[in-house]
N, C-alpha and C positions, 0 to 999 in steps of 0.2 A: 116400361123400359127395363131392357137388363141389367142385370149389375154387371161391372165390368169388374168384379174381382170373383175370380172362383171358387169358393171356397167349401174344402171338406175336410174334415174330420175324422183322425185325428193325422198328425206333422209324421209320425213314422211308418205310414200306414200305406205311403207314395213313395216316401225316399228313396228307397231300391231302385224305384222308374227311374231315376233321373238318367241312370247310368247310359238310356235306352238312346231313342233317335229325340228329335228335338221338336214338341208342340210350345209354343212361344205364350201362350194364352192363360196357362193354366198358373196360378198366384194364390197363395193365402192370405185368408183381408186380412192382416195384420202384420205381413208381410212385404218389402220390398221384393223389386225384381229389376236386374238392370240388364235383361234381355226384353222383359214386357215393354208391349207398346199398344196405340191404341188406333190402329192398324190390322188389316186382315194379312193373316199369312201370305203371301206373294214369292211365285218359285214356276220357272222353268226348267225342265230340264227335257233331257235325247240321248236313245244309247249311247253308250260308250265304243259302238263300232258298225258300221252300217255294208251289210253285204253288197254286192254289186247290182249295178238295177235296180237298187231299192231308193226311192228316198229317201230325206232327211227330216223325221219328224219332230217337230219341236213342240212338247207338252206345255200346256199354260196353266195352272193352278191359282186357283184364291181361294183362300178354304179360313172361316170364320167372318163371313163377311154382311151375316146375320145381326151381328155384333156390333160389328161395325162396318155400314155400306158404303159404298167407295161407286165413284164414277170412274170406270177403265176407258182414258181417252184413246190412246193409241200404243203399237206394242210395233219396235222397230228393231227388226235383228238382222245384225251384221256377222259375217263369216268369214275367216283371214285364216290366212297360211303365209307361217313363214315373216309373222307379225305385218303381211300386205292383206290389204281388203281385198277378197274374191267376188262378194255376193253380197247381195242386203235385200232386205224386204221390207217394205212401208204396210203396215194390215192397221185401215183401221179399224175401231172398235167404236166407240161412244156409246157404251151401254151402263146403266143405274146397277149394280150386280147388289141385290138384300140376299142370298143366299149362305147356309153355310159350307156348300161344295160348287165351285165352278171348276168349267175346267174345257180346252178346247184344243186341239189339234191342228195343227199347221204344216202341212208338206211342203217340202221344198228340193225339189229335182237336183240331180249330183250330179248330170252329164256334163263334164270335164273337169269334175272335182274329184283330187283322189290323194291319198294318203290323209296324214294327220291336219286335223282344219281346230281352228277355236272358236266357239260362237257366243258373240254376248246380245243379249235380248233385252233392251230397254223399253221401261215400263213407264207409260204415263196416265197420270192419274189424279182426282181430287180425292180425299177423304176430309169430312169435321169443316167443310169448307175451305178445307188449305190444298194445294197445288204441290204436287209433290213427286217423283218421278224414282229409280231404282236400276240397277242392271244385272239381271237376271235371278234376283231374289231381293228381298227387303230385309233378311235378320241380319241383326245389330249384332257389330264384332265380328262378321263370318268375314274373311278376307279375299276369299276367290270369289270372283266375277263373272267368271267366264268357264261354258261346257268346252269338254276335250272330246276329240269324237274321230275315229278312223275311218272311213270311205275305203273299203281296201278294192284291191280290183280282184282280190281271189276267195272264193268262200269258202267258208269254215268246210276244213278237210273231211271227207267225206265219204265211204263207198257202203257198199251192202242195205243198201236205205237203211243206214243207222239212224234214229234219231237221238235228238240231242235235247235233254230236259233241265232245268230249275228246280230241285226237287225240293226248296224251301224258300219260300219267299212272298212275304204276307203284302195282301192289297188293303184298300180304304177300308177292308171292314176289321183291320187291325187299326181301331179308333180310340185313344183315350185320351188319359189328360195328358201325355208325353211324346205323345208318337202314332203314326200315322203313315198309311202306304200311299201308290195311287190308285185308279180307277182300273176294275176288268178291263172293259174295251181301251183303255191306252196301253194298259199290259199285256194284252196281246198283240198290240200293234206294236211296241218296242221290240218284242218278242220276234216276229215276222223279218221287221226291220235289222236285227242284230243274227240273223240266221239261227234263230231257236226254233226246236218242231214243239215243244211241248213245256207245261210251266204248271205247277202245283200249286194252289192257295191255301198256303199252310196258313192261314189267320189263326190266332190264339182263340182254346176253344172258351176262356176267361171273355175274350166281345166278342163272341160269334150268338155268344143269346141273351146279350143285353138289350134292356128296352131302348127303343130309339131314342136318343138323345140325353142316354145316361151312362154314364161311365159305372155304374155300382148295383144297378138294378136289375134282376134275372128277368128275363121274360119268359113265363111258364109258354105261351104258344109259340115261341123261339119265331116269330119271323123273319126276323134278322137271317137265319139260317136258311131257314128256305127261301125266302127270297131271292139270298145266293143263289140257291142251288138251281132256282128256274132262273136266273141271270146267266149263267155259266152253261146252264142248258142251251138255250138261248142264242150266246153268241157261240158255240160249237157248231150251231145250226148254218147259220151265217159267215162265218169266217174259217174257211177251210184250209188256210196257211197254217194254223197253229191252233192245238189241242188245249186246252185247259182241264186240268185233273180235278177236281172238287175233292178237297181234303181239310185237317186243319193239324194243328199244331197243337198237341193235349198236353194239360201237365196232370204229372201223375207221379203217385211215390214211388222209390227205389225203398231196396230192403232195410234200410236203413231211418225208414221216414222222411227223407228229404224231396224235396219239390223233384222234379227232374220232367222235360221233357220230352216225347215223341212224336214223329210224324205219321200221321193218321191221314196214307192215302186213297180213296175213292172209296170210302166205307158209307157206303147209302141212310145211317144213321147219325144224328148228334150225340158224340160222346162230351159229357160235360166234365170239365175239369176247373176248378177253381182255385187249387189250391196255392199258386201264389199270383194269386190275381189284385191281392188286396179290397178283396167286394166286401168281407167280412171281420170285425177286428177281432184283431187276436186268434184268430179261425184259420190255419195253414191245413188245412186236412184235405185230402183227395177225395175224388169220388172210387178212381181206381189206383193198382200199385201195377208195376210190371210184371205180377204174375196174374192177374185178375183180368187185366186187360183186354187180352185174348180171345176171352167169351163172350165178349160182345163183339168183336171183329166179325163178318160178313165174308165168303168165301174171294168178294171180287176185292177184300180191301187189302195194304199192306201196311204192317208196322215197321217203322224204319227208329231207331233210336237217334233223336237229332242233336248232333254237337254233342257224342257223348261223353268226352273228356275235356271240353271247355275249360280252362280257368273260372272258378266263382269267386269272383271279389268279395273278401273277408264282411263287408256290411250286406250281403245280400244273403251269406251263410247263416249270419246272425240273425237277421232282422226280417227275414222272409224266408228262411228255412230252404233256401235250395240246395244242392249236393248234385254231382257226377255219378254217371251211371256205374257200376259194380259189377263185377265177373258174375256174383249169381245173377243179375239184371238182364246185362248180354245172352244167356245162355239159355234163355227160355225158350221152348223150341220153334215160335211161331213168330217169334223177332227175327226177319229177315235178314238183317244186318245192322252195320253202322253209318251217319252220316259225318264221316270222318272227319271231311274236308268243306269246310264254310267259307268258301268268299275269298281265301287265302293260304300261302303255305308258310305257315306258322308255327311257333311251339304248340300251339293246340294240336294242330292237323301232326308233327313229328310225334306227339305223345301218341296219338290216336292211331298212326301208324305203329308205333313200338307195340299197344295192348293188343293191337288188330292181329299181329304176325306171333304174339302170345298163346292168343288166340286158336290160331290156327294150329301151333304145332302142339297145342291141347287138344288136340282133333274136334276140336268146334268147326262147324261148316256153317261160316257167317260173310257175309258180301257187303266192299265197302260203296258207297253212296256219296256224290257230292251236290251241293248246294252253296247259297250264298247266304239267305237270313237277310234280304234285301228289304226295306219297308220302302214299296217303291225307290229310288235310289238307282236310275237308268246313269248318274254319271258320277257323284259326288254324295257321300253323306255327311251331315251333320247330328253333332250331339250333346247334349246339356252335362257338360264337365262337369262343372261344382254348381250345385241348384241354387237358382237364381243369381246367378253370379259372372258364368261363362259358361262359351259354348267350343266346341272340338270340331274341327271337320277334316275330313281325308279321302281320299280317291280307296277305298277298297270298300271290300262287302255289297260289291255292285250288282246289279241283278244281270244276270246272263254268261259272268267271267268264268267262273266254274260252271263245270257240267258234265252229267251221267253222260254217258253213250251209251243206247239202247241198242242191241242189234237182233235182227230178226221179227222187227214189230212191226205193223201196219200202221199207215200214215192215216192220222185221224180214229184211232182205233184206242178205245180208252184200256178194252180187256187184254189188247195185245200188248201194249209197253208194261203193264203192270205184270202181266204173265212172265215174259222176258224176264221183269227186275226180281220178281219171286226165284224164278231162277238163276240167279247172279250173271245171266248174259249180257253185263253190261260191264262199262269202264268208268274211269273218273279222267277226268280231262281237264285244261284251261288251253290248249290249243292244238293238241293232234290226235290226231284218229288211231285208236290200237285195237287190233282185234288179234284174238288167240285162239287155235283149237288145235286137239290130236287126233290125228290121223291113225288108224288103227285096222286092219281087216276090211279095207276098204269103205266105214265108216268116218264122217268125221263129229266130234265131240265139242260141243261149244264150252266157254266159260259158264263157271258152275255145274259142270257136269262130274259124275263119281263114275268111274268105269274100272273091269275088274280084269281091270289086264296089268300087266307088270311092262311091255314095250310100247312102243306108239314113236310116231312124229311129229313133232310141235310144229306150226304151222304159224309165221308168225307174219302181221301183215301192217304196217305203221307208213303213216302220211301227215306231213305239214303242211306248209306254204310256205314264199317266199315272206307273209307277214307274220308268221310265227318262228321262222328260221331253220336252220337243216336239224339233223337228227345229230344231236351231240354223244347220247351214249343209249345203249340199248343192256340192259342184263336180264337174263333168264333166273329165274330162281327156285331153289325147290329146299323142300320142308319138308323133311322125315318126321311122321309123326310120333311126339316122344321125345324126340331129341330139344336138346336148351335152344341152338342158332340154324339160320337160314345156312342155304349155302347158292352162291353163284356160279352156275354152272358153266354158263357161254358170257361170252360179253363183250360187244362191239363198241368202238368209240372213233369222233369225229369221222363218221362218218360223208362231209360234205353232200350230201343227198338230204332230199325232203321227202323222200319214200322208202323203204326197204322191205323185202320180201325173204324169208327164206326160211328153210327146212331145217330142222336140228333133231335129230335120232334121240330119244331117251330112251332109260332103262328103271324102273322102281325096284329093289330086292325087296322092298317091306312098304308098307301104306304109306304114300307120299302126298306133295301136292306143289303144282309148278306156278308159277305168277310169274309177269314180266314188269318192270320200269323202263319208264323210256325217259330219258332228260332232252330237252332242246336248246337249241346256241342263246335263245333271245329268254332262258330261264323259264322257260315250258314244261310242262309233263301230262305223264297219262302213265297209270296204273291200272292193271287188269286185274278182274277177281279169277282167282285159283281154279284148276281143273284138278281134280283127286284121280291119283289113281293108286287099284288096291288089288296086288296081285294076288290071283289063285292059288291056292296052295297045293 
């Protein structure tokens, strides 16, 4: 029989984790917990917005149920708009689950369901003998009950087959004693479902080669990893809606010594990073730093620096040695760029923004990248406030809200969005489409392009919807390189349109570089990466 207390050695050696997402199970024997229970984790969730024609998939999760097995009698969800019942579904179940991952999919058709709906998913169940039921998760003290989910009738804005990616967002194989994603196959199907073309498994490369069923133990033949990697093979094979990138999320030191990490997308090898993993005590050491990195990188892979200006809460400084990445960090030449924007517009992303545009008029040619840092989390996360004590939950950092805009990539095509993002032909988005180039000699110039002319026409092309709202302001901007501030060249406002097109003339007398912002009425944006240009002399 198992113990039902889990206990490792030594109390400081986790503490940083707590800050993370929330595994219910994990306790030291000598320790209370008044979130434990003795009980399998119990959690549904469904994007947070469902394109049209898609259904509405609803995730079922039990996860530690090895521990403790539990009879699932039946799972009944109801759907309301507007606090009226629309929809329900009886499924039943009667299954004995001894597992420690289950997990099962549920569609359910949207024809004549549209805008905002709320769905709660009642669970019924024995565990230990006792009869016992839940709606739509079981942890103790979370106060929302119920997914929020949008059916819109227009999809995610769209032209030039851009695709639309997740470029950070860890599935179940980010597994420990705190936190936890969900399953590939449901993350692609969220993905499909919420109008995503493409989604990266940034898993941390700290449990990407641990041994099965250990949170602390390396496994020299790294199965874990590859197994991924022929799973992700696998359903690419099979599910032609949506791409999955095979990458992970390394830590690695900045110049400084501090933990810091990046995103390591489609590099055909395992890069191991352990350094604030906690697998070892007192042991904060990397295997690489940001300048070392590089030379293991693979021509097909990209490094992208993730969350580089993040807040680090003063106990994680301390006590697990992480740090913000560093101007010499950023500036290595084979660092693609930044991943600015996580999940939210926030002091993190505005600082991120200030060093980015520092950046740039230091004539750094660096491209910004957005993500969300999702651990699974299709509509609500939760998180372990003060360890063992309380838990935090809130509607952001959800998987799919943010997103790169690819343009010019093939659909299904792992070497062409990656090619793309190498080249900064891409945008940052949470709900409209922006594409930029200059016209020049009857050439046209994408984003992230250097060209060495001193005239051209900006070419500028932006789309909403009526669920994202019109174009509230549009500014051009350009960056003399050298100089302290931006400057705003053109700049439209209220608009009332959910599209705009048009031409604007530039001139460069010295090495410049142009970028647009677009704001939207319902507190929307999309940021373009920079076209340089560098006149003949």
């Amino acid at each position: 029989m198992e113990s039902l207390d889990f206990y490792i050695e030594p109390f400081y050696q986790y503490f940083p984790f707590f800050l993370l997402y929330a595994e219910l199970h994990f306790r030291f024997k000598y320790f209370g917990s008044r979130y434990f229970q003795k009980v399998p984790e119990i959690n549904a969730d469904t994007p947070f917005r469902i394109e049209p024609g898609e259904s509405l998939p609803i995730y079922l999760l039990i996860k530690d149920a090895h521990i403790f097995p539990i009879r699932l009698d039946s799972v009944h969800i109801v759907i309301s708009q507007n606090k009226e019942k629309v929809k329900s579904l009886n499924h039943k179940v009667g299954i004995h689950i001894e597992k420690p991952w289950w997990e099962e999919l549920i569609e359910i058709p949207t024809e004549g369901l549209i805008g905002e709906h709320t769905i709660e998913v009642h669970f019924t169940y024995s565990c230990n003998g006792e009869m016992k039921s839940c709606i739509t998760h079981n942890y103790p003290q979370s106060k929302i009950h119920f997914l929020s989910t949008n059916i819109s009738k227009h999809t995610y804005p769209r032209k030039n087959k851009v695709q639309y990616g997740d470029l950070h967002y860890h599935t179940n194989l980010t597994d420990d004693m705190v936190e936890f994603g969900a399953s590939i196959p449901a993350s692609a199907r969220a993905s499909a479902a919420m109008g995503l073309d493409f989604f990266c498994t940034t898993d941390h490369s700290y449990d990407l080669d641990d041994k099965e069923g250990s949170w602390t133990e390396t496994d020299p033949d790294l199965h874990k990893w590859n197994d991924s990697r022929r799973q992700i093979k696998q359903e690419n094979k099979i599910n032609k809606n949506v791409l999955i990138i095979p990458s992970e999320e390394l830590s690695l030191h900045n110049t400084k010594g501090q933990n810091v990490h990046a995103l390591i997308l489609n590099n055909p090898t395992f890069l191991p990073g352990a350094g604030d993993g906690g697998e070892k005590l007192f042991d904060f050491s990397a295997e690489f730093t940001t300048s070392t990195v590089h030379e293991q990188l693979e021509d097909t892979a990209l490094c992208i620096a993730a969350h580089p200006y993040n807040h680090i809460p003063l106990i994680q400084r301390k006590l697990f040695k992480r740090g913000i990445w560093g101007e010499k960090d950023v500036i290595q030449d084979n660092l693609a760029g930044l991943q600015i924007l996580n999940g939210m517009d926030d002091k993190d992303f505005r600082r991120g923004m200030s060093k980015w545009r520092k950046l740039l008029l230091n004539g750094f040619k660096k491209y910004i990248y957005a993500g969300n840092d999702a651990h699974g989390n299709f509509n609500i996360f939760r998180q372990i406030k003060t360890p063992f004590f309380s838990l935090r939950e809130a509607r952001q950092q959800i998987f799919g809200v943010c997103r790169t805009g690819v343009i010019d990539s093939k659909k299904n095509n792992i070497h062409s969005v990656i090619q793309s993002m190498k080249k900064g032909n891409c945008f940052i988005t949470n709900g409209a489409y922006l594409n930029m180039t200059i016209l020049n000699s009857g050439k046209s110039f994408a984003m992230g392009s250097s060209i060495p002319h001193r005239k051209g026409e900006i070419y500028l092309d932006i789309l909403s919807s009526e669920e994202f709202g019109n174009i509230r302001n549009v500014k051009l901007i350009r960056g003399i390189i050298g100089e302290k501030k931006e400057k705003v060249i053109f700049q439209y406002d209220k608009l009332h349109s959910c599209q705009m097109q048009e031409i604007i003339s530039v001139t460069a007398e010295s090495e410049s570089y142009f970028r647009c912002e677009v704001m939207l009425e319902n507190g929307g944006y999309a940021f373009s990466n920079p076209i340089w240009m560098h006149p003949k002399n």
